[in-house]
PDB file as gemmi writes it, atoms N, CA and C in Angstrom:
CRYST1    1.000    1.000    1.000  90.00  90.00  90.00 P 1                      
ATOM      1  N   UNK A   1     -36.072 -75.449  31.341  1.00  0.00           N  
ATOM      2  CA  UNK A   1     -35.819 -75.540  32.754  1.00  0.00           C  
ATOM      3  C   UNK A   1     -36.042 -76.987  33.182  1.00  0.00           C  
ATOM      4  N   UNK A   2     -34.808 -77.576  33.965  1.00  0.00           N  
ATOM      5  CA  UNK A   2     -35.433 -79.027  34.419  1.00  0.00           C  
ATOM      6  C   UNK A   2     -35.658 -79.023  35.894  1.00  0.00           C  
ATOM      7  N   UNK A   3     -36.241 -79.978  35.838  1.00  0.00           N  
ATOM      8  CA  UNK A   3     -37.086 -80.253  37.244  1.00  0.00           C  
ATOM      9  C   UNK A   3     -36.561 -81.453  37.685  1.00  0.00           C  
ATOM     10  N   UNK A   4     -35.823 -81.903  39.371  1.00  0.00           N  
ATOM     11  CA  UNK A   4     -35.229 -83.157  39.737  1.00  0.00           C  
ATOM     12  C   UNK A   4     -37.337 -83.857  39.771  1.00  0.00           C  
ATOM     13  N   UNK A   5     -36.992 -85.312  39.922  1.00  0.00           N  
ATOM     14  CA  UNK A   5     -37.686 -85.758  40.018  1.00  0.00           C  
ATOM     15  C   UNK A   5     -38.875 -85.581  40.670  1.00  0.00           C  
ATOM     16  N   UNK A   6     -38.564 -85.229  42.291  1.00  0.00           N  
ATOM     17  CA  UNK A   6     -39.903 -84.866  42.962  1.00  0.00           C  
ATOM     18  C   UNK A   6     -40.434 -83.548  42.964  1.00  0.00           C  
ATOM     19  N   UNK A   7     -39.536 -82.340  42.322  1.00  0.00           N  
ATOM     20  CA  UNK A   7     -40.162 -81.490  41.608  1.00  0.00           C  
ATOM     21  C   UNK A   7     -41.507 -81.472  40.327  1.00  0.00           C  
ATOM     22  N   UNK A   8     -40.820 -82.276  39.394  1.00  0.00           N  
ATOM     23  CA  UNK A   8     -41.920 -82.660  38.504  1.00  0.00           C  
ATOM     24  C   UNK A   8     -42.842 -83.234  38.717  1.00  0.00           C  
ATOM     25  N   UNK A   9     -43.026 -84.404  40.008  1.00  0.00           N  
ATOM     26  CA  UNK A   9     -44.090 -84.885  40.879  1.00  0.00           C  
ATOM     27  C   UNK A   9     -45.238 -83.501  41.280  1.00  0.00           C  
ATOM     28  N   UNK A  10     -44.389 -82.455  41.946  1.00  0.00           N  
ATOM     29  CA  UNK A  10     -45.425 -81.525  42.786  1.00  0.00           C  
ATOM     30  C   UNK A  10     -45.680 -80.825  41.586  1.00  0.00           C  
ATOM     31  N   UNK A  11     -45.222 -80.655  40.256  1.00  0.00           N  
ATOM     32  CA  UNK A  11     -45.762 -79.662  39.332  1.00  0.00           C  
ATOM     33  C   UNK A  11     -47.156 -80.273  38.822  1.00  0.00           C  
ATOM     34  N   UNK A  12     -46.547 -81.730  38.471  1.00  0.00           N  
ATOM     35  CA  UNK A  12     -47.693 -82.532  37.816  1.00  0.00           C  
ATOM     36  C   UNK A  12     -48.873 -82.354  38.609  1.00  0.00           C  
ATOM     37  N   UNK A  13     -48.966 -82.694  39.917  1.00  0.00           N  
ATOM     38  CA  UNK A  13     -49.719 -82.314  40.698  1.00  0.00           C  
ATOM     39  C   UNK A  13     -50.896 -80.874  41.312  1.00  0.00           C  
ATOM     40  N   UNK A  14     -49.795 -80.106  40.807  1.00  0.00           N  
ATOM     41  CA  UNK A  14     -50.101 -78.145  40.598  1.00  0.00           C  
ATOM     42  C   UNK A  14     -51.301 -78.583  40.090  1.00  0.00           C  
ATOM     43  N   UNK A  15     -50.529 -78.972  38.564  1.00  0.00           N  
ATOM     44  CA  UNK A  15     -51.358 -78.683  37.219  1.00  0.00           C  
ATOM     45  C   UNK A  15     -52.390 -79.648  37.105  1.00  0.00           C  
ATOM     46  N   UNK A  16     -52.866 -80.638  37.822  1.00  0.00           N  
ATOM     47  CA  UNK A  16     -54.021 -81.043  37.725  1.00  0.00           C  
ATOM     48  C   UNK A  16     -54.838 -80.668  38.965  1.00  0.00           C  
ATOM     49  N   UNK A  17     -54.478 -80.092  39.978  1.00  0.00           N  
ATOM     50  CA  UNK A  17     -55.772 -79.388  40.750  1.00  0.00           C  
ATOM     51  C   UNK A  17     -56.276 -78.111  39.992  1.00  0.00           C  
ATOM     52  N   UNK A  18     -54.881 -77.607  39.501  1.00  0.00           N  
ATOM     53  CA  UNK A  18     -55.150 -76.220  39.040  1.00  0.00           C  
ATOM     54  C   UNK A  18     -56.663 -76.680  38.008  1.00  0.00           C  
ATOM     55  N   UNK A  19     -56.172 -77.498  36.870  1.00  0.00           N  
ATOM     56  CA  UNK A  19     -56.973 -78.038  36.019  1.00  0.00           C  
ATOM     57  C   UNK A  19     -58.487 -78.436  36.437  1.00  0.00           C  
ATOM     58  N   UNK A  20     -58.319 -78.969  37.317  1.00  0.00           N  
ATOM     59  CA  UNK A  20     -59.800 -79.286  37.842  1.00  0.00           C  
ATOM     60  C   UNK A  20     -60.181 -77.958  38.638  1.00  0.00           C  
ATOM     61  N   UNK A  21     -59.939 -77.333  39.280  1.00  0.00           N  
ATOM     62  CA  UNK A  21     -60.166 -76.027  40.025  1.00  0.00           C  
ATOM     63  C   UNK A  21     -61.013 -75.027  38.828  1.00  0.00           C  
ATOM     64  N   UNK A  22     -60.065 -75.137  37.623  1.00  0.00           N  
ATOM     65  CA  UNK A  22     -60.603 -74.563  36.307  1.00  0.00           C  
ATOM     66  C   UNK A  22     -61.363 -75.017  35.668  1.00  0.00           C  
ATOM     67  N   UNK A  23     -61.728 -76.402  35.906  1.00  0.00           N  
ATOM     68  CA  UNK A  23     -62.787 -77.411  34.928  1.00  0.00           C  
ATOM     69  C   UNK A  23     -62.278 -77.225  33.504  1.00  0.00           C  
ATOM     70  N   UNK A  24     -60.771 -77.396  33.312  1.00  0.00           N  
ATOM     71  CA  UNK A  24     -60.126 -77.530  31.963  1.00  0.00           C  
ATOM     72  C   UNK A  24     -59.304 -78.530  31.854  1.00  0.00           C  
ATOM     73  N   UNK A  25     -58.927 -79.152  30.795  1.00  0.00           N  
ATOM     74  CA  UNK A  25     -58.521 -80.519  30.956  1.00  0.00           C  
ATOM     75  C   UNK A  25     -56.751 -80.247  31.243  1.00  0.00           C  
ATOM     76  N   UNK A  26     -56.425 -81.150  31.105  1.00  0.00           N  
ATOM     77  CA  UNK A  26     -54.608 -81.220  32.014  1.00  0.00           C  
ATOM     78  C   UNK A  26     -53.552 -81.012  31.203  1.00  0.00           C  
ATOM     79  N   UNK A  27     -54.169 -81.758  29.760  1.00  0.00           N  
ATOM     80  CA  UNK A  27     -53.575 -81.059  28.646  1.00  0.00           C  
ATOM     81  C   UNK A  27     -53.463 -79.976  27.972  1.00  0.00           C  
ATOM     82  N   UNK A  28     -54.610 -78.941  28.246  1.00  0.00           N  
ATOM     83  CA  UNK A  28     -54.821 -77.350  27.839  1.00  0.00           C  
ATOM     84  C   UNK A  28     -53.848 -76.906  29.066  1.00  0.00           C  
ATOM     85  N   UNK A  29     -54.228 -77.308  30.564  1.00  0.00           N  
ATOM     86  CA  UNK A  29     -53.441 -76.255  31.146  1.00  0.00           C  
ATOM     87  C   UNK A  29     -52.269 -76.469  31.599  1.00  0.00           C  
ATOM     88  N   UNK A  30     -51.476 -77.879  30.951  1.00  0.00           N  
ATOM     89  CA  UNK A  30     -50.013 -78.448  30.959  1.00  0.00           C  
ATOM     90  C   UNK A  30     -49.513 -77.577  29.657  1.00  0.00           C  
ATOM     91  N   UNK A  31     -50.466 -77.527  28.203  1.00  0.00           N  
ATOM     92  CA  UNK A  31     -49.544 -76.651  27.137  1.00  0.00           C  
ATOM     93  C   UNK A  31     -49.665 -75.290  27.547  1.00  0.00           C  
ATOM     94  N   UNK A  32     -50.590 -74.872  28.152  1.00  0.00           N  
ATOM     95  CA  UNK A  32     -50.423 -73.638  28.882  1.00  0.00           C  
ATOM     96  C   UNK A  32     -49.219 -73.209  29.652  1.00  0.00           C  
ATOM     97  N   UNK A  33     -49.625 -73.514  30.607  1.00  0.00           N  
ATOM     98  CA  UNK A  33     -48.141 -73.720  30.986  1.00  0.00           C  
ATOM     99  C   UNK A  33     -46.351 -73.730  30.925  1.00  0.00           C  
ATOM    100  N   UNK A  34     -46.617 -74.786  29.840  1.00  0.00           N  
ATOM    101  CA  UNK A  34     -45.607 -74.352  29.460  1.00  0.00           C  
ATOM    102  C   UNK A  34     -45.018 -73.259  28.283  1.00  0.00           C  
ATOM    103  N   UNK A  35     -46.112 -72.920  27.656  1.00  0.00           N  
ATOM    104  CA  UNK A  35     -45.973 -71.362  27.248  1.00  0.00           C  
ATOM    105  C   UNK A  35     -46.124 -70.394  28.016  1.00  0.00           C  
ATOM    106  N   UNK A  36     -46.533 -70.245  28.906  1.00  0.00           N  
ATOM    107  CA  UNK A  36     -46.254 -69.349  30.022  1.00  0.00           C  
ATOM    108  C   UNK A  36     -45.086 -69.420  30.206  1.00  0.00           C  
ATOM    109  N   UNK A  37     -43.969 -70.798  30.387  1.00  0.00           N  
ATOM    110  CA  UNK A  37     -42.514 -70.712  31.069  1.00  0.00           C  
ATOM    111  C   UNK A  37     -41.776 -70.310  29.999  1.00  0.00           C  
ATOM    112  N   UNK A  38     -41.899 -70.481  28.860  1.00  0.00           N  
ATOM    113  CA  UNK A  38     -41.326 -70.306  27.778  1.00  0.00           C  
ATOM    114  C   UNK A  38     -41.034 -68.934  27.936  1.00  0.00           C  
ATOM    115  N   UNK A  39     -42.200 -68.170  27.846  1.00  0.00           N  
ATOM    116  CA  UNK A  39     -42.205 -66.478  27.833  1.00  0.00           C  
ATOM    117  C   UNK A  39     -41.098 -65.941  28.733  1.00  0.00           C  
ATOM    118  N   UNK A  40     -41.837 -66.453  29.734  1.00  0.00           N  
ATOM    119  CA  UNK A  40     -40.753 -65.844  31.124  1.00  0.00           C  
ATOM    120  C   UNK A  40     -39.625 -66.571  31.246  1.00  0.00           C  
ATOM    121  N   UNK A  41     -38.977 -67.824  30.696  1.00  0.00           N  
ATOM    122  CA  UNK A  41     -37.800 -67.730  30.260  1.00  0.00           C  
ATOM    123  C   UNK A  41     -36.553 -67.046  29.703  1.00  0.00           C  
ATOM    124  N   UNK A  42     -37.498 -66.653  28.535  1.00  0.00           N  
ATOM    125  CA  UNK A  42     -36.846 -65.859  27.649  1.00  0.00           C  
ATOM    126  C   UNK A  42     -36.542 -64.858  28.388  1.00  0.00           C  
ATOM    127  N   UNK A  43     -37.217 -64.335  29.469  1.00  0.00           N  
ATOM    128  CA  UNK A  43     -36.575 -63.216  29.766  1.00  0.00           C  
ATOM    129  C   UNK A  43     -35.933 -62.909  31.309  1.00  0.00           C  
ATOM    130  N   UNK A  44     -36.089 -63.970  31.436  1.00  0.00           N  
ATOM    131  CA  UNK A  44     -35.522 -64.112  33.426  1.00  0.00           C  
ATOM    132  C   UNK A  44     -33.985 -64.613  32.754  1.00  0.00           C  
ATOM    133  N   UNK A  45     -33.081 -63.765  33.946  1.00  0.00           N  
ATOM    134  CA  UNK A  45     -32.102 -63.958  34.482  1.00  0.00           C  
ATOM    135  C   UNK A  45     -31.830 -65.238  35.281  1.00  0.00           C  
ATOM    136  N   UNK A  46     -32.427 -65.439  35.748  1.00  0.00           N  
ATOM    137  CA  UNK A  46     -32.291 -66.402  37.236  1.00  0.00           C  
ATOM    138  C   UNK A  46     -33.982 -67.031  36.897  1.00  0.00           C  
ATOM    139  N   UNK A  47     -34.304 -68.686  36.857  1.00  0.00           N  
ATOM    140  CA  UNK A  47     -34.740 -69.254  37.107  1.00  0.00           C  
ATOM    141  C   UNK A  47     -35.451 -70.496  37.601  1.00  0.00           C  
ATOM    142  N   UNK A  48     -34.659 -69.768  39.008  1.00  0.00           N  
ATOM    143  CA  UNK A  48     -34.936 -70.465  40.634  1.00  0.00           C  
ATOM    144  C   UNK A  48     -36.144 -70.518  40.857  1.00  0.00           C  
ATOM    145  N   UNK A  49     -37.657 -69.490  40.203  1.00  0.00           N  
ATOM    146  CA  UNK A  49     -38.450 -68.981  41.125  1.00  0.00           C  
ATOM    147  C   UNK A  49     -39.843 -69.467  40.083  1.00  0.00           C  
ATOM    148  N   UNK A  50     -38.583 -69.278  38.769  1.00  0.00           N  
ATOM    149  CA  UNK A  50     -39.956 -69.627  37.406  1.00  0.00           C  
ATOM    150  C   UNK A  50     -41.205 -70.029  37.632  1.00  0.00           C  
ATOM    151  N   UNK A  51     -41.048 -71.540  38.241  1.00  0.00           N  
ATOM    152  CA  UNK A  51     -42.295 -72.458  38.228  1.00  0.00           C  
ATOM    153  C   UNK A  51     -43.093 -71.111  38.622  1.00  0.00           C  
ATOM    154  N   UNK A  52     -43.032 -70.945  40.084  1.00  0.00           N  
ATOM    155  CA  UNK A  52     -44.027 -69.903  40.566  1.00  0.00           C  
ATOM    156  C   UNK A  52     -44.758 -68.907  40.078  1.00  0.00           C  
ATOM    157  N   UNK A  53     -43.486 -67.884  39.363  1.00  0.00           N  
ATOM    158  CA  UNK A  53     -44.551 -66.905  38.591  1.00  0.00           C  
ATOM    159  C   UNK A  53     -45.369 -67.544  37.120  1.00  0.00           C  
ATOM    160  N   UNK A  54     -44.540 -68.689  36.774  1.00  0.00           N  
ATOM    161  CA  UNK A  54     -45.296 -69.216  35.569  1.00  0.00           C  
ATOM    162  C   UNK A  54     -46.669 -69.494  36.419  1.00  0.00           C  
ATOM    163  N   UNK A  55     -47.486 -70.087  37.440  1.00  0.00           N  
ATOM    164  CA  UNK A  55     -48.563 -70.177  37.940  1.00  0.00           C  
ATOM    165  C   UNK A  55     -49.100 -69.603  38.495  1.00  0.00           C  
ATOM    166  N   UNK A  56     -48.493 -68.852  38.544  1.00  0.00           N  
ATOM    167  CA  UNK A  56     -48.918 -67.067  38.800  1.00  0.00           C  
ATOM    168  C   UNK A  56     -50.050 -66.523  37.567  1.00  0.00           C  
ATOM    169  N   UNK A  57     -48.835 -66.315  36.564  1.00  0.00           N  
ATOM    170  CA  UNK A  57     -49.346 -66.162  35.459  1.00  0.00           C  
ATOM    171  C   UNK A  57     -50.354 -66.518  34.638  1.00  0.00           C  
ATOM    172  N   UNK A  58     -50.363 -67.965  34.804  1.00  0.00           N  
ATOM    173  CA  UNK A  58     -51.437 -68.275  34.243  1.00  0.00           C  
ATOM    174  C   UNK A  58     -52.839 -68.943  34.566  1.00  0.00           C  
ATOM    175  N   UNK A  59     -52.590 -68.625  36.255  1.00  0.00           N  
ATOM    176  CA  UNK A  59     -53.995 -68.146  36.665  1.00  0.00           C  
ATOM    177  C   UNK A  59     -54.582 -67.064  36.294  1.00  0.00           C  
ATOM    178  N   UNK A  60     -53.634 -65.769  36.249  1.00  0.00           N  
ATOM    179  CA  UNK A  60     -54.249 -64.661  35.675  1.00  0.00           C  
ATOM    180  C   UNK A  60     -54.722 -65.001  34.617  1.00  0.00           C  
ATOM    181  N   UNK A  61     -54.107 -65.079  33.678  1.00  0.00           N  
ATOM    182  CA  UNK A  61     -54.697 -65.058  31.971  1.00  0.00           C  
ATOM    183  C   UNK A  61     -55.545 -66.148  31.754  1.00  0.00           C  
ATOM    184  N   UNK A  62     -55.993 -66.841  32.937  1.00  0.00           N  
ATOM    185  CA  UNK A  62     -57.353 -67.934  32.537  1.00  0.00           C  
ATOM    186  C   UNK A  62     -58.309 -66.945  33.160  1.00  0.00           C  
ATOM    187  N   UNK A  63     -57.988 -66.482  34.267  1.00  0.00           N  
ATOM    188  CA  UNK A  63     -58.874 -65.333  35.115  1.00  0.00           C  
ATOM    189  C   UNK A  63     -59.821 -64.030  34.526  1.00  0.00           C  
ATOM    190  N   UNK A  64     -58.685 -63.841  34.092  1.00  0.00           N  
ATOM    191  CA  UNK A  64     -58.936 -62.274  32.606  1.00  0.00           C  
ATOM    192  C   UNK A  64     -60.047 -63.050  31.645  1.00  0.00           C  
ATOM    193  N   UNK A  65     -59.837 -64.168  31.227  1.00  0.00           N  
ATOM    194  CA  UNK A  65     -60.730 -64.757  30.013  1.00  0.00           C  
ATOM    195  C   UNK A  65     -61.758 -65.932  30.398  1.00  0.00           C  
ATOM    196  N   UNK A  66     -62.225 -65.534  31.862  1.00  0.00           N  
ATOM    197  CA  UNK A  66     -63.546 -66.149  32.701  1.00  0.00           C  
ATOM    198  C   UNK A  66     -63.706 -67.564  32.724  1.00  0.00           C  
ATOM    199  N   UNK A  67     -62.295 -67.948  32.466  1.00  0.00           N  
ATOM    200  CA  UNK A  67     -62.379 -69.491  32.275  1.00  0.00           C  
ATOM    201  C   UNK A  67     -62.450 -70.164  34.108  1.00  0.00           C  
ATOM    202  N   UNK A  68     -62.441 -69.133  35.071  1.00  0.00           N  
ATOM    203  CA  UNK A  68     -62.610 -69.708  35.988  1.00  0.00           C  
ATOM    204  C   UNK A  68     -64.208 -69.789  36.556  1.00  0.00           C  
ATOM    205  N   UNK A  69     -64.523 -70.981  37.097  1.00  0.00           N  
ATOM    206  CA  UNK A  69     -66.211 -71.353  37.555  1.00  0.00           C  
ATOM    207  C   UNK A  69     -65.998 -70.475  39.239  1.00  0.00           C  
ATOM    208  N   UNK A  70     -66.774 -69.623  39.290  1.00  0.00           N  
ATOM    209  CA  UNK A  70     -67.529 -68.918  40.674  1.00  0.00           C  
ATOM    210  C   UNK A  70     -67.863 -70.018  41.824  1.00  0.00           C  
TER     211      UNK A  70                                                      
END                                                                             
């Protein structure tokens, strides 16, 4: 999936609050990430909306595995 320029600005951006929010570094939750989009690639029809549920997603599955600080 490509991203115009100031798209990839606000992702980069996502993914390092997300990262610090998680106290995980930018590189775990940038390859994260993009295995998350990968997945849901493979199986979306239409992806207009990707980014979103990909950070959807993988708040959950850091969530599920307590990687988030209280």
């Amino acid at each position: 999936m490509a991203h115009a320029p100031n798209d990839r600005a606000d992702l980069r951006q996502a993914i390092d609050s997300f990262a610090k929010e998680m106290n995980l570094s930018v590189d775990d939750v940038t390859a994260l990430y993009e295995a998350v989009v990968a997945e849901l690639a493979a199986k979306a029809k239409i992806d207009t909306y990707l980014h979103i549920f990909a950070m959807r997603d993988l708040r959950e599955r850091l969530n599920i595995h307590g990687k988030r600080r209280l």
